[in-house]
N, C-alpha and C positions, 0 to 999 in steps of 0.2 A: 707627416708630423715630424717635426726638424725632430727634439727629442728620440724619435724612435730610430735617426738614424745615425745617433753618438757610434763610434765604431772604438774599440777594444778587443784587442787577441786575437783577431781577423776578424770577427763576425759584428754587426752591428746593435742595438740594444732589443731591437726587435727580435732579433733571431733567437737572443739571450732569454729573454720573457719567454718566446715560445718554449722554448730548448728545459728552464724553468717547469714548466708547467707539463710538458710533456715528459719528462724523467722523473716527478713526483706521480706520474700515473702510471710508470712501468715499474718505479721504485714500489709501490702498493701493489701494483700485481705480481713483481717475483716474490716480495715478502711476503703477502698473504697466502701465496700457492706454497710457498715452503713453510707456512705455521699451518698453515690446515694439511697437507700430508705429516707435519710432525705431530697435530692435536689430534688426526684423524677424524676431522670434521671441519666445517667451513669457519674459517679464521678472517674477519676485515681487521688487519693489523693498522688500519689507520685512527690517527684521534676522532678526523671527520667520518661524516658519513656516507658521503661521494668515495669515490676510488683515486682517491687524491693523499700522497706524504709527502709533505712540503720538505721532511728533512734530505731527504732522496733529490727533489729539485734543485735546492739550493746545494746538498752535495757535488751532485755532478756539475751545476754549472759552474758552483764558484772552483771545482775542484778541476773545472778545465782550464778555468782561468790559470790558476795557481801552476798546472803540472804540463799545460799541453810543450813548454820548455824541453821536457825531459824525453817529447813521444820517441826519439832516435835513439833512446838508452833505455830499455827495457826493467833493466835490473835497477837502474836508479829510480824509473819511473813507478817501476811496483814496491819501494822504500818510503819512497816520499809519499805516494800514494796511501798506503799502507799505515804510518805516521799522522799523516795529516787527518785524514780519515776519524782516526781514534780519537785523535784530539777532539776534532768537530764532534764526534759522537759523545765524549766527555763533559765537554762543556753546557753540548742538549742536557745532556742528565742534570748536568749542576742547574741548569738556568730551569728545566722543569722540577726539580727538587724545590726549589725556590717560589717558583709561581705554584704548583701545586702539590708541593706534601708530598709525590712520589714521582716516579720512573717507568714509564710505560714498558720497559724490557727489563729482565731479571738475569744475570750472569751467575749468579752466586754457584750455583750449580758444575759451571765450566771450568776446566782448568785455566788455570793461571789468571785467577779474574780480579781485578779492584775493585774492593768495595761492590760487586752486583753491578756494575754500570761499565764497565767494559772489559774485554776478553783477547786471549791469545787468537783463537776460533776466529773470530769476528775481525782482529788486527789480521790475521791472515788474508782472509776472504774479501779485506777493503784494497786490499794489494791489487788483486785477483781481476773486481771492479775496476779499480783503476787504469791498468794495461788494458780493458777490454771497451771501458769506455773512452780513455783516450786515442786507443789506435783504431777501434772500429766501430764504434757504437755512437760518438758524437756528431759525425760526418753522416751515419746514414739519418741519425735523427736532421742535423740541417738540411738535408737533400729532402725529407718528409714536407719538411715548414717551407719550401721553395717550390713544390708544385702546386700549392696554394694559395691562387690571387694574395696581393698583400693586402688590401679592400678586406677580405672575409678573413686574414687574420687577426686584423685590431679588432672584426665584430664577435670571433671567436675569443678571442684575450678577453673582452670587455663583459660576455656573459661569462664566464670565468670567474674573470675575477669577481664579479656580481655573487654570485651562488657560493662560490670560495668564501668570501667575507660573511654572508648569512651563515652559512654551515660552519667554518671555522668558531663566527661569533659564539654560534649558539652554543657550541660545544666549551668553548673558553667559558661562556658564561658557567654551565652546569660544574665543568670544573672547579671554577673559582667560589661556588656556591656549595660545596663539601660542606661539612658539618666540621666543627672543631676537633671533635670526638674523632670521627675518620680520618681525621687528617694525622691527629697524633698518634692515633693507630697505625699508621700506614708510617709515619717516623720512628717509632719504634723498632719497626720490622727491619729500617735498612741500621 
């Protein structure tokens, strides 16, 4: 498929989708495994119901785009990292404030936090991310998506994305279908 093999930032769009899809399923699994040792009990910190957070995908991937510049500079790269990060994390809150009445994470609690929606802690630890998946973490995920026929990766992409879009829908829709009441409950709080 021409499309799949647009190339940007060395890797081509194929690689990207996989890359995508695969960082929103390790992004769900470091953050549920660190909300369930902090709830003490099994935490799916995702909106869906699959082991899938889109915001983690589109993180790392766009945030390779953005940063992989910087991977010879460590101290710049976990700045920028770090920054852009927040930002991205920011913006999710504004644009889920908007589409649905709340924020699926709460800061208010942490030091140094705006408004409950984003934190010193968290601006740290996207630093942290960043060095870790642009110097080592993005490469071995491309190496992952390369001993896999590229045949069985569009069939894998494609039931993906199938089940991704039911799951996501369903859950967009129950969101979007709040009650007035809940919703202005839930604006009041931030």
């Amino acid at each position: 498929m021409p499309i799949f093999n647009m190339e940007f930032a060395g890797y081509d769009l194929y690689h990207f989708i996989s890359c995508f899809f695969l960082f929103s399923i390790i992004g769900w699994m470091v953050e549920s495994t660190y909300m369930s040792i902090c709830n003490k009990k099994i935490t799916n910190r995702g909106f869906m119901t699959g082991p899938f957070c889109p915001i983690y995908g589109i993180g790392a991937t766009v945030g390779y785009i953005i940063l992989h510049p910087f991977a010879g500079n460590l101290v710049v790269l976990y700045l920028a990292g770090a920054f852009t990060a927040t930002v991205f994390e920011f913006l999710v809150a504004k644009l889920m404030l908007r589409l649905f009445g709340e924020v699926w994470w709460d800061y208010n609690n942490k030091f140094c936090n705006y408004k409950g929606l984003i934190c010193l802690e968290s601006t740290l630890a996207w630093g942290v991310y960043a060095v870790v998946i642009i110097t080592f973490l993005f490469d071995k995920v491309m190496s992952f998506i390369d001993k896999y026929p590229y045949a069985w990766g569009i069939k894998i992409i494609a039931f993906i994305v199938v089940m991704g879009m039911i799951d996501f829908g369903y859950h967009f829709v129950m969101a979007i279908r709040m009650t007035d009441e809940t919703r202005e409950n839930i604006k009041s709080k931030n």
